[in-house]
PDB file with one MODEL, atoms N, CA, C and O in Angstrom:
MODEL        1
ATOM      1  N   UNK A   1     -17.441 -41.632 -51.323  1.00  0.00           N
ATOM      2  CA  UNK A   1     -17.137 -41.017 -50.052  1.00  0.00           C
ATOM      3  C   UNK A   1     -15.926 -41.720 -49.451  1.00  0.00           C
ATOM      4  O   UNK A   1     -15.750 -42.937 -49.509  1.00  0.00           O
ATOM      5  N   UNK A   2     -15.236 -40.983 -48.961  1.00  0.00           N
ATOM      6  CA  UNK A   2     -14.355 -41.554 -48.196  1.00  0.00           C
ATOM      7  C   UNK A   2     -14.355 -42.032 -46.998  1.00  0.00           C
ATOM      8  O   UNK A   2     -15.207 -41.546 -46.254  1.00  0.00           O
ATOM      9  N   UNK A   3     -13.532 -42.996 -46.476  1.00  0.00           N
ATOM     10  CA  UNK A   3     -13.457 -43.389 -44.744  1.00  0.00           C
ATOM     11  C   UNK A   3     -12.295 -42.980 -44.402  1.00  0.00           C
ATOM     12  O   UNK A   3     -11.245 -42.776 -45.012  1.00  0.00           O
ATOM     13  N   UNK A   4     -12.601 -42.897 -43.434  1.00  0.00           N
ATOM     14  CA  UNK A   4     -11.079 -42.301 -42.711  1.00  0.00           C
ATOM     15  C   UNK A   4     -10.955 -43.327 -41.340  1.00  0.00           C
ATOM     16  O   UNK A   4     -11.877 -43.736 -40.635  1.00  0.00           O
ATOM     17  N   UNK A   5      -9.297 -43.632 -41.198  1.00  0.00           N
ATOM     18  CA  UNK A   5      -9.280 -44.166 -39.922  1.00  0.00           C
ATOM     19  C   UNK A   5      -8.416 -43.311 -39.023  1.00  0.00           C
ATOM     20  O   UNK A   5      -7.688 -42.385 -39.378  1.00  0.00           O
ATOM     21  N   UNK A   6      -8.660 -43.880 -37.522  1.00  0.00           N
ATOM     22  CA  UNK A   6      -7.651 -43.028 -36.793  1.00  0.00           C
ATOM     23  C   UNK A   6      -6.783 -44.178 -36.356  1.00  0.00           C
ATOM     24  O   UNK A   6      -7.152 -45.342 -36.197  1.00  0.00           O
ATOM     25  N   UNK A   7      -5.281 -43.563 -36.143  1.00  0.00           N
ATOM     26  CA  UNK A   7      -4.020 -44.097 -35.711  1.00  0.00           C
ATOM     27  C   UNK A   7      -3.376 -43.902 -34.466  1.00  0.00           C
ATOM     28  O   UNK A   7      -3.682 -42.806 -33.998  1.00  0.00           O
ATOM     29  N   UNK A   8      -2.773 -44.404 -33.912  1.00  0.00           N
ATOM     30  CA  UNK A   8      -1.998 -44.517 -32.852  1.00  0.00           C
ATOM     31  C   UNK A   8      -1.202 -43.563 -33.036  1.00  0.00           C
ATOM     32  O   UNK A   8      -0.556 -43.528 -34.083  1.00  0.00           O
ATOM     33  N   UNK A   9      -1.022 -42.312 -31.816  1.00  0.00           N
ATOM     34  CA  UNK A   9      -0.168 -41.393 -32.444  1.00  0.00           C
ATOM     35  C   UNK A   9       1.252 -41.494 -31.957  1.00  0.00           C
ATOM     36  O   UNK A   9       2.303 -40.961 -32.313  1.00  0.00           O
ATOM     37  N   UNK A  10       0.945 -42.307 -31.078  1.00  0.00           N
ATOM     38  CA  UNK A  10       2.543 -43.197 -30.791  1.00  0.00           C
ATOM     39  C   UNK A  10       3.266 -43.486 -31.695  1.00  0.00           C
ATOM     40  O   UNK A  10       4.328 -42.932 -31.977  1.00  0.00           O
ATOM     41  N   UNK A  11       2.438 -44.956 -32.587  1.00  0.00           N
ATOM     42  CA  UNK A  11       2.549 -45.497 -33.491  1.00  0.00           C
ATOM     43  C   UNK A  11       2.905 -44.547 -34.841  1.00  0.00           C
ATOM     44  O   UNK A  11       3.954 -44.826 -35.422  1.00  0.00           O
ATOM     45  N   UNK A  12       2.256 -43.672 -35.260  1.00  0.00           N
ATOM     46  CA  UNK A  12       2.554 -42.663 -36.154  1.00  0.00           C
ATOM     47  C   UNK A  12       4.119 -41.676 -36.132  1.00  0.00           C
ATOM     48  O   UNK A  12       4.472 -41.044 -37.127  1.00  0.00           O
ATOM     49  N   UNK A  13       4.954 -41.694 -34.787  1.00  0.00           N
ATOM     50  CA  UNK A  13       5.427 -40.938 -34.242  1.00  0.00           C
ATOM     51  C   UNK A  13       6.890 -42.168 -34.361  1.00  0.00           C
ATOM     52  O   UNK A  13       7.968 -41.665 -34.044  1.00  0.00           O
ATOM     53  N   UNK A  14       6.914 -43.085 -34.621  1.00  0.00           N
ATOM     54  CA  UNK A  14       7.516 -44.217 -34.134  1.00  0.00           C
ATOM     55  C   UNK A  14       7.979 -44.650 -35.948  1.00  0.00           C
ATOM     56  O   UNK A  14       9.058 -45.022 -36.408  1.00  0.00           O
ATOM     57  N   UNK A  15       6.684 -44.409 -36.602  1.00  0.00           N
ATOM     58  CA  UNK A  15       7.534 -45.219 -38.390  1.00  0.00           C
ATOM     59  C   UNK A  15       7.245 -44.249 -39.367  1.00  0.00           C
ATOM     60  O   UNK A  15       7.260 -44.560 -40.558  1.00  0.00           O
ATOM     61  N   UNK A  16       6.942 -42.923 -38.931  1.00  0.00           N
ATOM     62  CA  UNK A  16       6.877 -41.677 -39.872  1.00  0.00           C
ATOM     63  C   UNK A  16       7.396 -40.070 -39.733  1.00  0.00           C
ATOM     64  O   UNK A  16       7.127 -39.318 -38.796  1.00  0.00           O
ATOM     65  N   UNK A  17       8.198 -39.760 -40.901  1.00  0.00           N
ATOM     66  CA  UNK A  17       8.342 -38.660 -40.554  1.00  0.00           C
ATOM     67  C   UNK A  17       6.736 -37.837 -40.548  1.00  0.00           C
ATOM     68  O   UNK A  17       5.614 -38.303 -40.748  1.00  0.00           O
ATOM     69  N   UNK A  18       7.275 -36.167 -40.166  1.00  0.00           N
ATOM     70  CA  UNK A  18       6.035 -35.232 -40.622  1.00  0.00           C
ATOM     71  C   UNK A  18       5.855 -35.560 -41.922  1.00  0.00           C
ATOM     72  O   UNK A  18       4.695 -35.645 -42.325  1.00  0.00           O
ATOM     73  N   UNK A  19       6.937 -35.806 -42.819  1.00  0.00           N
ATOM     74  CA  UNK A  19       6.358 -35.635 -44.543  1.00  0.00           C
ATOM     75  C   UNK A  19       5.932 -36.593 -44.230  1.00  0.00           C
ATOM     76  O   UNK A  19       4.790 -36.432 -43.800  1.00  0.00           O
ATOM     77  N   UNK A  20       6.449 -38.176 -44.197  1.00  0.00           N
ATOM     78  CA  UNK A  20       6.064 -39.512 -44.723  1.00  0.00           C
ATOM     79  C   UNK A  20       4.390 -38.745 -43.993  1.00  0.00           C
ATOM     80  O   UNK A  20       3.531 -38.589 -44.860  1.00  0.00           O
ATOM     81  N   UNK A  21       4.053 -38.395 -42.816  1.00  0.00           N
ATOM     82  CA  UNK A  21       2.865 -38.531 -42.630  1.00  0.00           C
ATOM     83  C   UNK A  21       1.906 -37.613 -43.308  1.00  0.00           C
ATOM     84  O   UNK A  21       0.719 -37.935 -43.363  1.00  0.00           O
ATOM     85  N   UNK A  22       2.342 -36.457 -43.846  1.00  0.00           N
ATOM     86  CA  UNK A  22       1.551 -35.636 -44.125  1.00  0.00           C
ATOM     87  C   UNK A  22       1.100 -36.102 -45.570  1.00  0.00           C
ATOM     88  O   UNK A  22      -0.050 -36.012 -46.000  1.00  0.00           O
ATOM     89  N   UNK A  23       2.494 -36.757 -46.438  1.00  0.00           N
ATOM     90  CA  UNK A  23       2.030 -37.130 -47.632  1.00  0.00           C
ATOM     91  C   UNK A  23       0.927 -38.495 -47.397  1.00  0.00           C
ATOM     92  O   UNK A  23       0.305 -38.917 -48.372  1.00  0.00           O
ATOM     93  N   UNK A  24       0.785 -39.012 -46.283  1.00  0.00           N
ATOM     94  CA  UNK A  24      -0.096 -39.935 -46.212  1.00  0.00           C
ATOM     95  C   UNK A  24      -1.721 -39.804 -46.141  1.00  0.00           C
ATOM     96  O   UNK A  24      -2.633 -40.496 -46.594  1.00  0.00           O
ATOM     97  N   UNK A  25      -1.661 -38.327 -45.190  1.00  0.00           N
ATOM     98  CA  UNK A  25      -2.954 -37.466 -45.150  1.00  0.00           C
ATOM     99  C   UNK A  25      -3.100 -37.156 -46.483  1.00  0.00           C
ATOM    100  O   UNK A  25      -4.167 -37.607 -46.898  1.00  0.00           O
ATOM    101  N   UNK A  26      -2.377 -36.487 -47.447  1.00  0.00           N
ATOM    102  CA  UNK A  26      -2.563 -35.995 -48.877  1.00  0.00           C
ATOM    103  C   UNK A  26      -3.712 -37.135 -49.259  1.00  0.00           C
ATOM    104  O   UNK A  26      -4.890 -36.876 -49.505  1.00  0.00           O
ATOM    105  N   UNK A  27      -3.207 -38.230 -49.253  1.00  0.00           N
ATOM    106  CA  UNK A  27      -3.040 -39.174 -50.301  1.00  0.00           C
ATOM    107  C   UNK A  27      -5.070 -39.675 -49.821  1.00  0.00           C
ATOM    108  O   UNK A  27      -5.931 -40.088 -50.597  1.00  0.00           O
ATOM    109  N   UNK A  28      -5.210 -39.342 -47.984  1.00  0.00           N
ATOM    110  CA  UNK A  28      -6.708 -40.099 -47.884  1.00  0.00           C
ATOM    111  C   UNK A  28      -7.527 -38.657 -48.340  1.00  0.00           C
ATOM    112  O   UNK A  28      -8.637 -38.721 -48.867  1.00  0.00           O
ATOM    113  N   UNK A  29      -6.757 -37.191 -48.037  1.00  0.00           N
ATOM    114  CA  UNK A  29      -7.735 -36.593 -48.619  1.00  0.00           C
ATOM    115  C   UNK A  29      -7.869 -35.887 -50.116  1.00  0.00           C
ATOM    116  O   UNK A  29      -8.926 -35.450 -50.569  1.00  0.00           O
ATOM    117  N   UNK A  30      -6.700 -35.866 -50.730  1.00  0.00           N
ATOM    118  CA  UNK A  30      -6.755 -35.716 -52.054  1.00  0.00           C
ATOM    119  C   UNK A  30      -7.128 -37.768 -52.851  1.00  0.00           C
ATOM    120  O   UNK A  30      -7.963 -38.662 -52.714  1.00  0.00           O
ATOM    121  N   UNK A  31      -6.016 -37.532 -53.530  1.00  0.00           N
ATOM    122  CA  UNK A  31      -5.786 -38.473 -54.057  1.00  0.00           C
ATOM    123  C   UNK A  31      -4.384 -39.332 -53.819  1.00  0.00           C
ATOM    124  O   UNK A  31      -3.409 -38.755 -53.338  1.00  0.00           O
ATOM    125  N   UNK A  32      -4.331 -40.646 -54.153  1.00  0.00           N
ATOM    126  CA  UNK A  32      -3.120 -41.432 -54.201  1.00  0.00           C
ATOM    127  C   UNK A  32      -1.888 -40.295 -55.419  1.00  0.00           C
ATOM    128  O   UNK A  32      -2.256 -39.681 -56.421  1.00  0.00           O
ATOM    129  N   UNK A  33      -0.832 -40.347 -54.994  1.00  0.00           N
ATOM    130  CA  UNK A  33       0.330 -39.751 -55.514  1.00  0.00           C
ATOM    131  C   UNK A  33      -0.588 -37.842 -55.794  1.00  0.00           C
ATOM    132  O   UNK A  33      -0.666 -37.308 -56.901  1.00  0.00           O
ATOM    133  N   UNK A  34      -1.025 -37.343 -54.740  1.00  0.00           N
ATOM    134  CA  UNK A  34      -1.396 -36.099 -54.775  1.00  0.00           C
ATOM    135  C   UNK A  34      -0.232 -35.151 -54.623  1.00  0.00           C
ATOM    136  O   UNK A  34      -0.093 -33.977 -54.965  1.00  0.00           O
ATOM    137  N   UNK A  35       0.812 -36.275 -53.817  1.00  0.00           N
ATOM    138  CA  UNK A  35       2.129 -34.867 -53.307  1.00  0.00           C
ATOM    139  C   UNK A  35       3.018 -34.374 -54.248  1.00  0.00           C
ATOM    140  O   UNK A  35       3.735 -33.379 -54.147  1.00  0.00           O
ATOM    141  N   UNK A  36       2.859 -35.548 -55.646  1.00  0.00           N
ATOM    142  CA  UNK A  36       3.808 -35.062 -56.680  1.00  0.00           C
ATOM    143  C   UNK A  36       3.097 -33.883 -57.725  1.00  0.00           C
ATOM    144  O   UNK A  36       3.662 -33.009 -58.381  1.00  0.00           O
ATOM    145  N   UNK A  37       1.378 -34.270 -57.594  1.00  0.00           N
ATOM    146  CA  UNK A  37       1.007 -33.808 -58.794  1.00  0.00           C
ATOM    147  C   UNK A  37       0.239 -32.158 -58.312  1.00  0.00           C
ATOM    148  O   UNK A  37      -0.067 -31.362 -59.200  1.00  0.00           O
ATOM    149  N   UNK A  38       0.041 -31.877 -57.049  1.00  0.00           N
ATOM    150  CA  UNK A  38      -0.627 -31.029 -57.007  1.00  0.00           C
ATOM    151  C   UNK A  38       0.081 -29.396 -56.880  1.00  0.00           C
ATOM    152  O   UNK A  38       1.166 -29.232 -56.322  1.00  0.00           O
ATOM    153  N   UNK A  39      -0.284 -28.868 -57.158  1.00  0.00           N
ATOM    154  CA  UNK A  39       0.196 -27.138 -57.622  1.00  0.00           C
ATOM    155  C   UNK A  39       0.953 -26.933 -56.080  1.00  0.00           C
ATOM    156  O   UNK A  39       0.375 -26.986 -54.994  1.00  0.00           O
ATOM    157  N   UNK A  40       2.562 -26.658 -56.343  1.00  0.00           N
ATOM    158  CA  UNK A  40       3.653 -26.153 -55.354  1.00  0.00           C
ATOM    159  C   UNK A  40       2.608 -25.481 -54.451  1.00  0.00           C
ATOM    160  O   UNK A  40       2.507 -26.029 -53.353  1.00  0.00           O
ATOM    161  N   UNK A  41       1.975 -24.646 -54.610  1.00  0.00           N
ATOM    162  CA  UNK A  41       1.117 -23.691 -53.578  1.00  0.00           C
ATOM    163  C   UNK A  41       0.634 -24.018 -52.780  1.00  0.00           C
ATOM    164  O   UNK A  41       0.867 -23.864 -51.581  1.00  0.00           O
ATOM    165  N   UNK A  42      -0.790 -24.974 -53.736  1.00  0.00           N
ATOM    166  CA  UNK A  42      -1.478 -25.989 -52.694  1.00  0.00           C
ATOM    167  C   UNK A  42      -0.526 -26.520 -51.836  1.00  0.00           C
ATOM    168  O   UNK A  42      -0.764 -26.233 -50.662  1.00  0.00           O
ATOM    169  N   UNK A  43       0.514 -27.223 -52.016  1.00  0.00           N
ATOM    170  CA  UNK A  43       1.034 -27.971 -51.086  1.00  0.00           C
ATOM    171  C   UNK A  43       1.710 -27.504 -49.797  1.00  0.00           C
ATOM    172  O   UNK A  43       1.458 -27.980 -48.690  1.00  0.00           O
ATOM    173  N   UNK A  44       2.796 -26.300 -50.096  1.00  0.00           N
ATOM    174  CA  UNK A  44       2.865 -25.383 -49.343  1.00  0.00           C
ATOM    175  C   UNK A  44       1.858 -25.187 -48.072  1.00  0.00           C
ATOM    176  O   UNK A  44       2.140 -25.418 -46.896  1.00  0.00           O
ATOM    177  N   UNK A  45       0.575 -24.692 -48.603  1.00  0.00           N
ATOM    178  CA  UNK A  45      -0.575 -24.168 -47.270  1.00  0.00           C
ATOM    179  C   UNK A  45      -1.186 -25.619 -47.063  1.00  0.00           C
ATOM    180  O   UNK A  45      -1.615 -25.712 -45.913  1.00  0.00           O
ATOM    181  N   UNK A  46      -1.352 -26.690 -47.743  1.00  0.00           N
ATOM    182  CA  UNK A  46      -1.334 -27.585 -47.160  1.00  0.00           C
ATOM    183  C   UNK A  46      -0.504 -28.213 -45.641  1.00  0.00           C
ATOM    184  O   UNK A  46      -0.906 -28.575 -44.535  1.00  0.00           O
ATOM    185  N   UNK A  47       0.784 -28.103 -46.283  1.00  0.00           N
ATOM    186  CA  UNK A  47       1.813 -28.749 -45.084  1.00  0.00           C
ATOM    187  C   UNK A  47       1.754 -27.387 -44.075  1.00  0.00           C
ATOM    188  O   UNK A  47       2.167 -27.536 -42.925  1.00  0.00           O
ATOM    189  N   UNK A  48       1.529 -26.805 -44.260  1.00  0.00           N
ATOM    190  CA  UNK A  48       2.115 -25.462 -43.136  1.00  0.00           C
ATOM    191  C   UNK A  48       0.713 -25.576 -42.104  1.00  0.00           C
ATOM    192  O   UNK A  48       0.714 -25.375 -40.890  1.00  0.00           O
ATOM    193  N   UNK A  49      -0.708 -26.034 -43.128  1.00  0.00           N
ATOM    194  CA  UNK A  49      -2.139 -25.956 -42.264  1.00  0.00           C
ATOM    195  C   UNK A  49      -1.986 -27.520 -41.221  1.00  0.00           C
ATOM    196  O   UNK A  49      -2.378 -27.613 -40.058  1.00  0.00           O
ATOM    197  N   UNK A  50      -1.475 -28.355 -41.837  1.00  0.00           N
ATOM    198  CA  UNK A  50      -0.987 -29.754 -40.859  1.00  0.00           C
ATOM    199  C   UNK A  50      -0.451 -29.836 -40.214  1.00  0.00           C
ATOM    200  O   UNK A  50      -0.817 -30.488 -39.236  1.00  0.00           O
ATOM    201  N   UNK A  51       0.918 -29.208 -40.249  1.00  0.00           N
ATOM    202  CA  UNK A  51       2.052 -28.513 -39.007  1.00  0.00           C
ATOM    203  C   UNK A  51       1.166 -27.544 -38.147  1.00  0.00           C
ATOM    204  O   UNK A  51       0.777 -28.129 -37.136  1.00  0.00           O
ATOM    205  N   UNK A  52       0.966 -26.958 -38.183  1.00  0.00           N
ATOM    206  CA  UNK A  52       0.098 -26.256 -37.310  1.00  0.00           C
ATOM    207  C   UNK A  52      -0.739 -26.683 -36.560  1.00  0.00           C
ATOM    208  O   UNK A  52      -0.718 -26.057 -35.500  1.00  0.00           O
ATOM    209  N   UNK A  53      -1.739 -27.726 -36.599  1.00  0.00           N
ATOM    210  CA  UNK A  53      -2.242 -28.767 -36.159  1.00  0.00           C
ATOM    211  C   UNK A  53      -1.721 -29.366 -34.996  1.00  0.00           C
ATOM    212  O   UNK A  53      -2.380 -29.694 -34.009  1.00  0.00           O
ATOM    213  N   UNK A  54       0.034 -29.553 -35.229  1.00  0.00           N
ATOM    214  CA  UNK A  54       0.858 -30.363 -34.536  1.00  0.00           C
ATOM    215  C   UNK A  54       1.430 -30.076 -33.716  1.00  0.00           C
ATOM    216  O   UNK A  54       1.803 -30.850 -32.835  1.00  0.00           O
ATOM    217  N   UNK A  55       1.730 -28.549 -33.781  1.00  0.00           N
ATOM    218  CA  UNK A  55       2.925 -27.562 -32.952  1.00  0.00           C
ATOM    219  C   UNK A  55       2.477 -27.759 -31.682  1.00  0.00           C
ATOM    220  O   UNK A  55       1.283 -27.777 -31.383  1.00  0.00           O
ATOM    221  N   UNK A  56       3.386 -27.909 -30.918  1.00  0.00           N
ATOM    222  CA  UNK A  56       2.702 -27.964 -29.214  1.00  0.00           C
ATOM    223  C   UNK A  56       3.368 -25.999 -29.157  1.00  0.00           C
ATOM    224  O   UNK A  56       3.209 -25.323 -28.141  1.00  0.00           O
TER     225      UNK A  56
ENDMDL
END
């Protein structure tokens, strides 16, 4: 099972882009190096379902 932590979204906002962060989400909910290996598609509705999340 996994843990998850939460971050400062200051802090998040301050030493990451959207990718650096989104590939960071990949990585707690897929796997480590998920952003290279997983199917163009997945990743696609991945990043677009995380951005969305974000949009004010």
């Amino acid at each position: 099972m996994k843990t998850y932590t939460l971050k400062s979204a200051t802090k998040n906002q301050e030493t990451n882009t959207v990718w650096e962060a989104f590939v960071e989400y990949l990585e707690t909910v897929y796997f480590e190096g998920a952003a290279d290996e997983l199917d163009k598609e997945l990743l696609e509705f991945e990043y677009e379902s995380y951005k969305s999340c974000y949009e004010k």
